[in-house]
BADREN-507595 format. One record per atom (N, C-alpha, C, O): x, y, z. Coordinates in steps of 0.05 Angstrom, whole numbers, plus 32768, in hexadecimal, padded with zeros to 4 digits. Layout:
XYZ/...
***
This chain:
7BCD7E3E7CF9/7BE77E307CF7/7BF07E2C7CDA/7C087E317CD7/7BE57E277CC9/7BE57E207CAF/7BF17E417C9B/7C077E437C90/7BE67E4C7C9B/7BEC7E647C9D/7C077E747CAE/7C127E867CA1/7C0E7E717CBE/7C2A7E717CC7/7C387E647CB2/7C447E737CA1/7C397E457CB0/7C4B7E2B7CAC/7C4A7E397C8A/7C597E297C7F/7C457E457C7F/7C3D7E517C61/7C4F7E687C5D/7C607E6A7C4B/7C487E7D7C74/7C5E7E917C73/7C757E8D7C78/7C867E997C6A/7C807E7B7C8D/7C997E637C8F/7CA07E627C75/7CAD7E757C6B/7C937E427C62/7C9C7E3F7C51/7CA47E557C3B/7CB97E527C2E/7C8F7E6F7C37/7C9D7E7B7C23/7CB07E8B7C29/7CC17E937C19/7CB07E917C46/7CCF7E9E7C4B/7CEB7E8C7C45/7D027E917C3E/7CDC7E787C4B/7CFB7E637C42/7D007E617C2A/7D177E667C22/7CE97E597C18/7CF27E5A7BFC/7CF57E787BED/7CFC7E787BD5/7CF27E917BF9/7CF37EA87BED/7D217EA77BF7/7D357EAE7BEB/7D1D7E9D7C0C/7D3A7EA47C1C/7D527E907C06/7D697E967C00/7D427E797BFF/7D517E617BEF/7D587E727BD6/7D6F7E777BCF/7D3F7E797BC8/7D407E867BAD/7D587E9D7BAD/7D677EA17B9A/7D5A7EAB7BC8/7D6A7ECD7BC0/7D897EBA7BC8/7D9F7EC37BC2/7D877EAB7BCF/7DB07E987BD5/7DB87E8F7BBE/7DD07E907BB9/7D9F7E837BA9/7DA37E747B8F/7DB37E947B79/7DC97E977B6E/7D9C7EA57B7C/7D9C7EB77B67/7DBD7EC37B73/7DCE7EC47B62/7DC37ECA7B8E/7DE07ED17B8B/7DEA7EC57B84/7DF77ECD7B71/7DEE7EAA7B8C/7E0A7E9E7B7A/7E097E9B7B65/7E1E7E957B5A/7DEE7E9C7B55/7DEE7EA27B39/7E017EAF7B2E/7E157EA87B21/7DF67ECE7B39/7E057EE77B30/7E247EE37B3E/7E2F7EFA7B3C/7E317ED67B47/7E467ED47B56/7E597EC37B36/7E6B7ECD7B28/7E4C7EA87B31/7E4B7EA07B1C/7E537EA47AFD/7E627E997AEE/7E417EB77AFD/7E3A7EC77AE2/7E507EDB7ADA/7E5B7EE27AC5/7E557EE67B01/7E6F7EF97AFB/7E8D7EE97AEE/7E997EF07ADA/7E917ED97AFA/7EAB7EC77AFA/7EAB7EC87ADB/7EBD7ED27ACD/7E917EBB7AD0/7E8D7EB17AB2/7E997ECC7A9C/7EA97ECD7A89/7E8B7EDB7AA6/7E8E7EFA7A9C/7EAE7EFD7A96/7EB97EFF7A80/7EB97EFD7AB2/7ED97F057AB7/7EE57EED7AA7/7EF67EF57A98/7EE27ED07AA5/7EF57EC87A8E/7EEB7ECC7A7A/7EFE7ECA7A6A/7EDB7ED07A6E/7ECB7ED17A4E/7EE97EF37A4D/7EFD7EF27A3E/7EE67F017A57/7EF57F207A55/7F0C7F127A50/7F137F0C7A39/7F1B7F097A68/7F367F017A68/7F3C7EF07A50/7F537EF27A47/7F2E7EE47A46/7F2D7ED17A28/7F317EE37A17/7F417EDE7A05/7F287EF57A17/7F277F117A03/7F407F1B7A08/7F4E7F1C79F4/7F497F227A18/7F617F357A24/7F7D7F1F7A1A/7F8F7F277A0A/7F7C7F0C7A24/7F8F7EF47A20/7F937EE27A0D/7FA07ECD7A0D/7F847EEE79FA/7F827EE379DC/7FA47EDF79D1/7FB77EEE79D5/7FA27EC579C1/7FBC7EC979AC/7FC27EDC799F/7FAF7EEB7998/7FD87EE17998/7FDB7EFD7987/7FDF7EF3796E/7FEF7EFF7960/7FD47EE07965/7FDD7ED67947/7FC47ECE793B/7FBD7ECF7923/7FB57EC17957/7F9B7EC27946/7F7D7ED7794A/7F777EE4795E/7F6E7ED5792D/7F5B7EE27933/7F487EDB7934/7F457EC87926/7F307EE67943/7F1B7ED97949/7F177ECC7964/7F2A7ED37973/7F077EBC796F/7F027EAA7982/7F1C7EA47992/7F337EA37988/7F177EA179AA/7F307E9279B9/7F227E7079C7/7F2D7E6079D6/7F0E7E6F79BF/7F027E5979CD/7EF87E4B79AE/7EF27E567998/7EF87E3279B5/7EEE7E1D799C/7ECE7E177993/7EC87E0B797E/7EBC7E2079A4/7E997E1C799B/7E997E30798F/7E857E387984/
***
């Protein structure tokens, strides 16, 4: 029984981990696409940075 209840648990937490890591990458994309668009949509007067940090 113990052994079942084990393969259970790591199927759940292997199943938890691969939902986290997509919306990571789901995430990361968005981040990606405005960091570009920041680039693309820059002032035309200034140079350098479009963001203040």
């Amino acid at each position: 029984m113990v052994p079942l209840l084990l393969v259970l648990l790591l199927a759940v937490i292997l199943f938890g981990a691969g939902f986290a890591v997509k919306v990571l990458w789901w995430v990361a994309l968005a981040v990606l696409v405005v960091w570009l668009l920041g680039f693309i949509a820059r002032p035309a007067g200034s140079s350098g940075r479009w963001y203040r940090w």
